[in-house]
C-alpha positions in Angstrom: 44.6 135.1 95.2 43.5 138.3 96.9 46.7 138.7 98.6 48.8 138.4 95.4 46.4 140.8 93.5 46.7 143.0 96.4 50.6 142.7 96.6 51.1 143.3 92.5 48.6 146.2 93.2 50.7 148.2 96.2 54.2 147.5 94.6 55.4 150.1 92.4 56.5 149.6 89.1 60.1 150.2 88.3 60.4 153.0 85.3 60.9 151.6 81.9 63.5 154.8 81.2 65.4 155.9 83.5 68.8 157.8 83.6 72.0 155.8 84.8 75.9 156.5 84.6 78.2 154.2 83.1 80.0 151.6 85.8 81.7 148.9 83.4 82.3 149.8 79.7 84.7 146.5 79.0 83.5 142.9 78.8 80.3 143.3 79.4 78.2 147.0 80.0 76.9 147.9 83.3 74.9 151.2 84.5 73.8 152.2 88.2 70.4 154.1 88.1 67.9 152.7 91.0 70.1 149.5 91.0 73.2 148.5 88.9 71.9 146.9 85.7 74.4 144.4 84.2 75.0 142.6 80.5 72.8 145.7 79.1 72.6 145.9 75.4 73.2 149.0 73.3 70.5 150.8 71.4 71.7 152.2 67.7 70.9 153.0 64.4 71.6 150.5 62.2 75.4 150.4 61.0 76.3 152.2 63.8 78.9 151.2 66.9 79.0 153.0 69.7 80.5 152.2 73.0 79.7 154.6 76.1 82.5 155.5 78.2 82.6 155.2 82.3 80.8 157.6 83.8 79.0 158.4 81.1 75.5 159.9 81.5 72.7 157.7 79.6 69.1 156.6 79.2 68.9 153.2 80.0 65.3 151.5 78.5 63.7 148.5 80.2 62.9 145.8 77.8 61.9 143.4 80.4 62.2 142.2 84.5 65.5 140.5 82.8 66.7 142.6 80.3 67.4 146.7 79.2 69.5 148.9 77.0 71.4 151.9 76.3 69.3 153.9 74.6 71.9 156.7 74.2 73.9 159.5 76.4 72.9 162.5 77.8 74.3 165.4 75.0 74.4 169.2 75.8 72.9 171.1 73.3 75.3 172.2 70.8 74.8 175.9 69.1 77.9 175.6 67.0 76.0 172.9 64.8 73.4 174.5 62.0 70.0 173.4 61.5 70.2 170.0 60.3 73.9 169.3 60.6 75.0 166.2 62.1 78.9 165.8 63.7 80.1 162.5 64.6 83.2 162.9 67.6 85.2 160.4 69.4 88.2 162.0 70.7 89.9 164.6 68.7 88.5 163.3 65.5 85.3 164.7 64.0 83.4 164.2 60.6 81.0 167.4 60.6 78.5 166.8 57.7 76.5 170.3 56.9 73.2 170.8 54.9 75.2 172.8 52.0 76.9 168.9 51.3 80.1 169.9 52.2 82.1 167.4 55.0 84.6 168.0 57.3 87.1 165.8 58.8 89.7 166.5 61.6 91.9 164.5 62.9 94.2 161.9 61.4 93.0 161.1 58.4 94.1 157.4 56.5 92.9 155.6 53.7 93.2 152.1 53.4 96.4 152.8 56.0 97.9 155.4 54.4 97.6 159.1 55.7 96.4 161.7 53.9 97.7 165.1 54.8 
């Protein structure tokens, strides 16, 4: 008994955030931080997919000894945005949507397969 107490006592805890890069982003996601962390989930607001890119920066959340997640990747702070605008990117495509209501797409824009120019 004393021993184990002792042992849980001297070993440190492993963080339950920590920052790792993306190793594998295809059939299956994996991040090296202390260790590489395999089959992690992914962390989103509801209704949104997102899937991190190798080499990507993120925060990686500890749910369990078994299991984590992506909680989301390290962003640069952007001072082209306003106050309260949010921008959506993946590749050259963009959907900017500013406080005044207006939204702005570019990119290749289609609708139900058709583009729109």
């Amino acid at each position: 008994m004393w021993l184990s107490s002792k042992m849980n006592r001297d070993t440190p805890a492993s963080p339950v955030a920590m920052p790792a890069r993306i190793t594998i982003s295809e059939n299956g996601l994996a991040a090296l931080s202390h260790a590489e962390l395999r089959g992690l989930h992914i962390l989103a607001p509801g209704g949104v997919r997102w899937r991190p890119r190798i080499d990507d920066q993120v925060l990686v959340l500890k749910q369990d000894d078994q299991n984590a997640c992506v909680a989301g990747i390290l962003a640069e702070p952007d001072n082209s945005l306003l106050p309260g605008e949010i921008r959506l990117a993946a590749g050259n495509a963009s959907i900017r949507i500013l406080p005044d209501g207006t939204i702005a797409l570019a990119g290749q824009i289609t609708v139900n397969g058709k583009e729109i120019t």
